[in-house]
C-alpha positions, 0 to 999 in steps of 0.5 A, spaced: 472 496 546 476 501 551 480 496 556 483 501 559 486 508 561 492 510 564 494 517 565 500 521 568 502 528 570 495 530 566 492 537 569 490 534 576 491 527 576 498 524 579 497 516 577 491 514 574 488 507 571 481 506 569 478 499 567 472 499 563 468 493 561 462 492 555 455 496 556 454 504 559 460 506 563 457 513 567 462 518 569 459 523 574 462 528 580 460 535 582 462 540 577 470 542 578 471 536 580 475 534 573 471 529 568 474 534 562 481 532 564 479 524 563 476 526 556 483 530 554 487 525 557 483 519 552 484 524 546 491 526 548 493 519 546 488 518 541 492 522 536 488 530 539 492 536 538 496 537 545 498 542 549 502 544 554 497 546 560 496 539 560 502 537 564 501 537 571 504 543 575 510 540 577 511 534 572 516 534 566 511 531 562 504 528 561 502 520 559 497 518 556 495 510 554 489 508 552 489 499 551 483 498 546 481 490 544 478 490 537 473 485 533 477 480 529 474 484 523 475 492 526 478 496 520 484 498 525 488 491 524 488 493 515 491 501 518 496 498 523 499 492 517 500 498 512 503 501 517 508 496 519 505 495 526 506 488 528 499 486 531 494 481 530 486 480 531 485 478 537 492 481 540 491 489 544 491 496 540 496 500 545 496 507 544 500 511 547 502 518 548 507 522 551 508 530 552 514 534 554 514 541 557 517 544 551 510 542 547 514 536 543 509 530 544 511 522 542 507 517 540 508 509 540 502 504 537 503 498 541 510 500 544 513 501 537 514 509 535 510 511 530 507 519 528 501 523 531 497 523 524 497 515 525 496 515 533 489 520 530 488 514 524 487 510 529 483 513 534 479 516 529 478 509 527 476 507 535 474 512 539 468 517 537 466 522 542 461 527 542 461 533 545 462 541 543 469 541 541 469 535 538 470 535 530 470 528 529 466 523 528 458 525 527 460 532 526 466 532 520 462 532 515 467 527 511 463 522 514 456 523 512 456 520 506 459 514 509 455 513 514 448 515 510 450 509 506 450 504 511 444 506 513 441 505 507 444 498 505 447 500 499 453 496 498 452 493 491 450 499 489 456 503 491 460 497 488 456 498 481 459 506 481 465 504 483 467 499 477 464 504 473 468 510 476 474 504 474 473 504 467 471 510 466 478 513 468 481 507 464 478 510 459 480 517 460 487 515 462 488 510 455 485 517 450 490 522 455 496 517 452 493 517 445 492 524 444 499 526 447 502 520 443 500 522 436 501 530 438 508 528 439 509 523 434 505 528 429 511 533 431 516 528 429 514 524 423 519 527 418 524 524 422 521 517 424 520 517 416 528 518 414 530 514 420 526 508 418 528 508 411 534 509 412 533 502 418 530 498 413 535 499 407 540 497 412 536 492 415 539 491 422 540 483 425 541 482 433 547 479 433 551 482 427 555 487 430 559 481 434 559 476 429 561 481 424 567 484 428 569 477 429 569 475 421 573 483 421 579 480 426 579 473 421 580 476 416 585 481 418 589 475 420 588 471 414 592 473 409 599 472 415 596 466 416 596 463 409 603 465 408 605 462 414 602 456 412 604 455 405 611 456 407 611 451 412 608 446 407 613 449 402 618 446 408 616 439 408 616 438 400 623 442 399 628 438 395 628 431 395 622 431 400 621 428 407 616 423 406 620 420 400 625 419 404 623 416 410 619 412 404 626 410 401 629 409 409 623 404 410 624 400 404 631 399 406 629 396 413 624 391 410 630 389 405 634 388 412 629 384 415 628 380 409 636 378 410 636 377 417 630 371 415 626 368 421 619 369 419 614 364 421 617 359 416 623 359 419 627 357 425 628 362 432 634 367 430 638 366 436 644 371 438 648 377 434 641 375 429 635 376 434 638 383 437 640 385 430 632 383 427 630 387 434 633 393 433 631 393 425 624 392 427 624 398 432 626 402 427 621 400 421 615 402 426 618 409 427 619 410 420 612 407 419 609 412 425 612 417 422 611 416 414 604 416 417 604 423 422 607 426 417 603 425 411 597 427 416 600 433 418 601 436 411 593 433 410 592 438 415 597 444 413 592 443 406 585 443 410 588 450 413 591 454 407 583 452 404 580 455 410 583 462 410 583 462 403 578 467 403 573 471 398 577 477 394 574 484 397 571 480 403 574 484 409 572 490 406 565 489 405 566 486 412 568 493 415 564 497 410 558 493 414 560 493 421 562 500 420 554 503 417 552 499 423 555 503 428 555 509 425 546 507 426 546 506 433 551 512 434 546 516 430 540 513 434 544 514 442 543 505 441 547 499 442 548 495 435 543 490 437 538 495 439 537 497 431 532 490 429 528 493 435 528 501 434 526 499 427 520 496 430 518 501 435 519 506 429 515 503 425 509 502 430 510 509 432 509 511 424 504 506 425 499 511 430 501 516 426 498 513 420 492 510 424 491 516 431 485 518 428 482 511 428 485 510 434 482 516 438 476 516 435 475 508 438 478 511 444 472 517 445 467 512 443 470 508 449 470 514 453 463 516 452 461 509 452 464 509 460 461 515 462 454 514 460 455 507 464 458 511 470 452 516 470 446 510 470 450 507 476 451 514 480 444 516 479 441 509 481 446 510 488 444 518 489 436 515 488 437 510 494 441 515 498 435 520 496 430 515 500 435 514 505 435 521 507 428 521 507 427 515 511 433 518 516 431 524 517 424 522 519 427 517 524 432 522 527 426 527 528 422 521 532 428 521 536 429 528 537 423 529 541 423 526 547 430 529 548 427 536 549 427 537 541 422 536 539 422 544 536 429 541 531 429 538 526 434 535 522 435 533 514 441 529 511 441 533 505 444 529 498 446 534 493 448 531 487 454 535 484 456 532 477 461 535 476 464 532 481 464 525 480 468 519 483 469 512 486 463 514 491 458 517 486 458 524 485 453 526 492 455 531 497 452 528 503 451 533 510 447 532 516 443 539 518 439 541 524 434 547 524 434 548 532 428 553 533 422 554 528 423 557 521 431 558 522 435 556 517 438 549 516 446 549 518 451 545 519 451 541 526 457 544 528 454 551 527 447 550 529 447 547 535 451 548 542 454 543 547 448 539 550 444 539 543 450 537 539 450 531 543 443 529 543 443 530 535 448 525 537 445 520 541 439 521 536 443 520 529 447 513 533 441 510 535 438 511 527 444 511 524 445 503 527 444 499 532 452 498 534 458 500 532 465 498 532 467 505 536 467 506 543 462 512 543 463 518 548 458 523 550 459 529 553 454 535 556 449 529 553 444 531 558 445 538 559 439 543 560 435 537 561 432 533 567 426 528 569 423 524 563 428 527 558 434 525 561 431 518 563 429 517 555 437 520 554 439 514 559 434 509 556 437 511 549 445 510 552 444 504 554 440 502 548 446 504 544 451 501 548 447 494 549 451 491 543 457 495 544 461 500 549 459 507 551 462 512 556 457 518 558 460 525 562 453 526 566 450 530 571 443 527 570 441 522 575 436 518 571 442 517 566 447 514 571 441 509 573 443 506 566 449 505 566 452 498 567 458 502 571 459 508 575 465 511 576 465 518 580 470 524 579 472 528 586 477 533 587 482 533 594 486 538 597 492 537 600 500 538 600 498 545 597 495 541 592 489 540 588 488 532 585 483 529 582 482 521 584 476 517 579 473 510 583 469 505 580 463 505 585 460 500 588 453 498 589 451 502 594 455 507 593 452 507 587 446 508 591 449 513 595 452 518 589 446 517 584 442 520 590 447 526 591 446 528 584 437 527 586 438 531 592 444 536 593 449 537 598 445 533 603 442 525 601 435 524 604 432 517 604 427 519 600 432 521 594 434 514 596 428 512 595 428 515 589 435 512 586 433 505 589 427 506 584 432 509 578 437 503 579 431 498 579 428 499 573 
């Protein structure tokens, strides 16, 4: 729903702010007095295309904001979060538009900047109007198709199509990628061929390379390290030996101690005796310890010269190895631990080599399997769109005549163009008018002028559904017409707006009557200026304007009479 509009600096209106409710609002004034500008002014914020002979004379720039408050379930709300606009079911919809006298203009959604082709989105999405130089809505030929759908009912019918198209394109893509997968691969086969032999003879392992440069670096060292050793054993056992002498030093000390005596038979030694037993059995623990060091240590001198005694010719094979790894992976541009998976991807790329054309031929099969399945689901859609149009073009007929129509005719043409397909089907969907007997069929837009396309309009809204999500405009809606045909175009308004909102720029009084709110349009002179002023009406001069717009320049009581007589039904 339309909140609010707030206008400044636009053609003749200085400071404007309008309020609307639910239901038929009505917009009437004498002609000149600048109902089209409140039509810019919306369209302006609602994303239209902008010129500068909008901005008032005087005024550096011109504003307009339009505050929408749409249901939970809007579609508006699934546009601005992929846009990244913060807002939320149940918070307003702001747009905002601003146009500056070198012709550059500046959009905001909800006070966030944002561009003008998001600013149409959402107004596409908020706003319909319905006029002669309106391209949206009814008369963009992009919305046929969809809104013929709705008024069949053909929702599971266009999700069926829509899951076929899906798989069908999966299928194409998947045959696509084989087709071009054995082309390129049939090009390469003799290289994939020598490559992989030549991987398998090598048989590459992940990790070979590091623990093979670590084996490389052990070996180098090995033999250095070996001598060392051996010299370093060759040093504990030279001449008489250590440990036969530390072995000859300990037997000395226990023939010591036996001397001294005091064992645990014996009496305390005391004096001289007992410092000289202290000091000889400190020094045989010492050689004790150190008898024992010494032979772990050439225990353990042994255990290293075994370990580096290494296999003869081991280091060269260990480089020979290392070295044919590397050469691979610098002949394939790869790591060395990326060889055991090369080999793999070589092998399954021969592997399709050896097998594409089974793999095709499953793969078109599929495809073909696909097609027939998106054809049957595209069909039965087209048949219900078939009997819908049928259904829709008899209604809107029905609709036409008491609107002063009744020698038009409308269709909506369903026009299956196969080599066309898609998610929708493969439909072309266009509503058509003939406005005069034996005239050919034609687009709206082309066929019919400003007050007929209107009230194509207001025809197609109340067959097509009996509310919309949109705030519905009408312009020049009762133009040429007046008495019972206005009245029905007014009973049809309010019919339409009963579950929604509508605004109507209208002439007609029978029209005005319908509306749940009367704004009226006057233009004043002064300050050698031109302004247009909008009021909401109150009830009696309601009375008093829709018996104007019955009478003329002087309101006599019969016409208000006559409006009472409007308003009351």
């Amino acid at each position: 729903m339309l909140v609010s509009l707030s206008i400044r600096d636009i053609v003749l209106i200085d400071r404007l702010e309008l309020v609307f409710g639910s239901g038929l609002s009505a917009l009437t004034g004498e002609t000149g007095a600048g109902k089209s500008i409140l039509l810019g002014a919306l369209g302006l914020a609602c994303g239209e295309r902008a010129e500068r002979g909008l901005i008032r004379a005087g005024a550096d720039q011109a504003r307009a904001s339009a505050v929408f408050a749409p249901a939970a379930d809007h579609p508006v709300w699934a546009v601005l979060d992929e846009a990244g606009v913060s807002a939320g079911p149940g918070e307003p919809v702001i747009l905002r538009r601003t146009l500056g006298a070198d012709g550059r203009s500046r959009a905001h959604v909800n006070d966030q900047p944002a561009s003008v082709s998001l600013l149409s989105r959402l107004g596409d999405l908020l706003v319909e109007i319905h006029g002669q130089h309106d391209g949206r809505g009814l008369l963009d030929p992009k919305t046929h198709r969809s809104l013929l759908d709705a008024y069949a009912g053909v929702g599971e019918a266009r999700t069926a199509v829509a899951d076929a198209w899906e798989s069908l394109s999966a299928a194409r893509t998947r045959l696509e990628r084989l087709t071009a997968d054995r082309a390129r691969a049939a090009d390469e086969e003799a290289f994939l061929r020598t490559s992989l032999e030549a991987l398998d003879e090598l048989d590459p392992r992940a990790g070979e390379d590091a623990a093979l440069g670590d084996e490389r670096k052990f070996l180098q060292q090995a033999e250095t390290a070996l001598s060392e050793l051996q010299t370093a054993s060759e040093a504990l056992a030279g001449g008489q030996g250590l440990s036969a002498r530390l072995t000859t030093a300990l037997r000395g000390l226990e023939r010591v101690r036996g001397a001294l005596g005091a064992g645990a038979d014996e009496p305390e030694l005391a004096g001289g005796a007992a410092s000289a037993r202290a000091a000889v059995d400190r020094a045989a623990s010492a050689l004790d310890r150190a008898l024992i060091e010494f032979n772990e240590a050439e225990d353990a001198l042994g255990d290293a010269a075994s370990a580096f005694e290494v296999e003869p010719g081991r280091l060269n094979a260990v480089e020979e190895r290392l070295f044919a790894l590397r050469a691979a992976a610098r002949r394939h541009h790869v790591e060395p631990d990326a060889l055991p998976a090369l080999r793999a991807d070589l092998a399954a790329r021969l592997d399709l080599i050896d097998h594409a054309g089974d793999r095709v031929q499953e793969a078109e099969a599929a495809l073909k399997a696909d097609e027939a399945d998106y054809a049957r689901a595209a069909t039965a859609l087209s048949e219900l769109r078939q009997g819908a149009a049928t259904r829709l073009s008899g209604a809107v007929e029905t609709e036409l005549a008491p609107l002063k129509m009744d020698k038009a005719r409308f269709r909506a043409a369903v026009t299956p163009v196969r080599d066309r397909p898609g998610p929708s089907g493969w439909d072309k969907v266009a509503f058509e008018v003939s406005t005069n007997p034996g005239a050919p069929f034609g687009p709206l837009d082309k066929i019919a002028s400003g007050g007929e396309l209107s009230r194509f309009a207001l025809a197609l809204k109340v067959c097509l559904t009996g509310g919309t999500d949109k705030v519905m405009v009408f312009d020049e809606v009762d133009q040429g017409v007046g008495g019972a045909v206005a009245d029905a175009v007014g009973h049809r308004l309010a019919r339409l707006a009963a579950s929604g909102q509508a605004l109507v720029v209208t002439h007609a009084p029978q029209v005005a009557a319908r509306a749940e709110a009367h704004f009226r349009i006057e233009k004043s002179d002064g300050d050698d200026r031109v302004r247009t002023h909008v009021r909401r009406l109150e009830p009696d001069e309601r009375r008093e304007e829709i018996a104007r717009m019955l009478s003329g320049a002087e309101v006599t009581d019969a016409a208000r009479a006559a409006a009472d007589e409007l308003m009351g039904r």
